[in-house]
N, C-alpha and C positions, 0 to 999 in steps of 0.2 A: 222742864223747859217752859218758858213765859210765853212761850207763840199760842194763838189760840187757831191750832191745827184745826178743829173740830167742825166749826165754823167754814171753811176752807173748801170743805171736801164738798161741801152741799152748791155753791158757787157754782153758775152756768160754764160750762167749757167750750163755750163759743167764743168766739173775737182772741185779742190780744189777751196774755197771760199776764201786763202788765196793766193791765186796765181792767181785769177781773178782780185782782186785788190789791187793787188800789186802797179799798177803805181798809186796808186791816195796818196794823199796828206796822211802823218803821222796821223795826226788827223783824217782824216777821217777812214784811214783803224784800228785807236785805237776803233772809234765808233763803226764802223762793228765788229770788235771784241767784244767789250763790248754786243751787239747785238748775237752775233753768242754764248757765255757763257750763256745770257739770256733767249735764244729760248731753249738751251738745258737744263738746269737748269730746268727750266718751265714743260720740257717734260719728267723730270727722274720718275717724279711719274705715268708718264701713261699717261696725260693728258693734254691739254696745253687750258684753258677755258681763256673767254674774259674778267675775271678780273687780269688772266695773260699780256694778252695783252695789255690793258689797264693801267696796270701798267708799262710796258716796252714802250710804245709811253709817259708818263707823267715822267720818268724819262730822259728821251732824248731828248734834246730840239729839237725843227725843225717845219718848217711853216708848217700850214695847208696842203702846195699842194707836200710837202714831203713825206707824211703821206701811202701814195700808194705803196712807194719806199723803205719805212722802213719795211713795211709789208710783202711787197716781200725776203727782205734780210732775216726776220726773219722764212720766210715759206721755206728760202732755206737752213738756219742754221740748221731748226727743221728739215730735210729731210739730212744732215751730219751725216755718217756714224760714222767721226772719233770721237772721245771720249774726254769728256769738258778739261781732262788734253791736249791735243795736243794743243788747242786752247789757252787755259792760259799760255803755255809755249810759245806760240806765240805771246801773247801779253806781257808776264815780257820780252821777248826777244827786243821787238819793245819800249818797256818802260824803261828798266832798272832799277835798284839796286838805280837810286838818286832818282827815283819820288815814292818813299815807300807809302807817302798820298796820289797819288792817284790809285794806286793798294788795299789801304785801303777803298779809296772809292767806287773803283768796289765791292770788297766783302758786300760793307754793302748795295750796290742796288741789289747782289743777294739776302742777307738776306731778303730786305725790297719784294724782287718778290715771294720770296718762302714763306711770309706771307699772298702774297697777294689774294688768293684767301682762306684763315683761313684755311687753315690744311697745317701744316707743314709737309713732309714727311722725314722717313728714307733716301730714296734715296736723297731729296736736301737736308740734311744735309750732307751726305756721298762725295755730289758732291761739296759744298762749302770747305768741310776741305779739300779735294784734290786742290781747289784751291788757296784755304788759302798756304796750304804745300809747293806749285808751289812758290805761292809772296812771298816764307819766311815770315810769317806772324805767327808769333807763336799762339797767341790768334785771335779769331777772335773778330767782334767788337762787340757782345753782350757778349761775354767772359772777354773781358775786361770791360765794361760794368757794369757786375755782379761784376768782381775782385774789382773796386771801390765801389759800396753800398757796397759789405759785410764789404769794409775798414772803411767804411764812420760808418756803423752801431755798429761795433765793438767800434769806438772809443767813440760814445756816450752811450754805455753799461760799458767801465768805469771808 
């Protein structure tokens, strides 16, 4: 991975986590973001267990000796007072209105984290459509999803 993690981990964890690493590289601070949506997603139902975890290091590429550093980021996400809309508006802001696919692909690695330990909650669902609403994303992607089989199914009914 091209993020320079290393770097990262030595950064004071004081203040805002979006103004600690500000200077580091687009990409990277996209990661952080996508990490910082992840931790709090994970934590809207109460709890953040290690198949949460587990599923937020195996959608995020990065070596083995990153692994420490990601952890860290995410125990400082989940410890963010501010609220997951702040942070998605931080990240459509840093991404903009052209890269729509992959603002689609952030939402569908919350859907895939908020499955990931089998119980779905109120609260992540509550917290994705907020940031679905954020990436102007009308459907989310099991929404649209559904919209195609019921299309698919209707047509072979008649």
């Amino acid at each position: 991975m091209d993020m320079n993690l290393e770097n990262i981990m030595f950064k004071s964890s004081e203040g805002n986590m979006w103004e600690k690493y500000r200077h580091e590289s687009k990409q990277t601070i996209c990661v952080i973001g996508v990490l910082i949506l992840a931790a709090k997603l994970c934590k809207a139902d109460g709890h953040f267990n290690i198949y949460e975890e587990e599923a937020i290091l195996k959608a995020v590429p990065h070596e083995p000796y990153q692994k420490r550093i990601l952890l860290k980021i995410l125990d400082e996400a989940g410890a963010d007072s501010k609220p997951i809309e702040y942070d998605a508006m931080r990240i459509k802001k840093l991404i903009g209105d052209d890269h729509k696919d992959f603002l689609e692909f952030i939402l569908a690695v919350l859907y895939k984290l908020a499955y990931s330990d089998h119980v779905y909650s109120e609260e992540e669902e509550r917290d994705i459509r907020k940031v679905a609403k954020i990436f102007n994303i009308e459907k989310t992607l099991p929404e649209k999803i559904l919209v195609i089989l019921k299309k698919k199914f209707k047509r072979k009914d008649n």
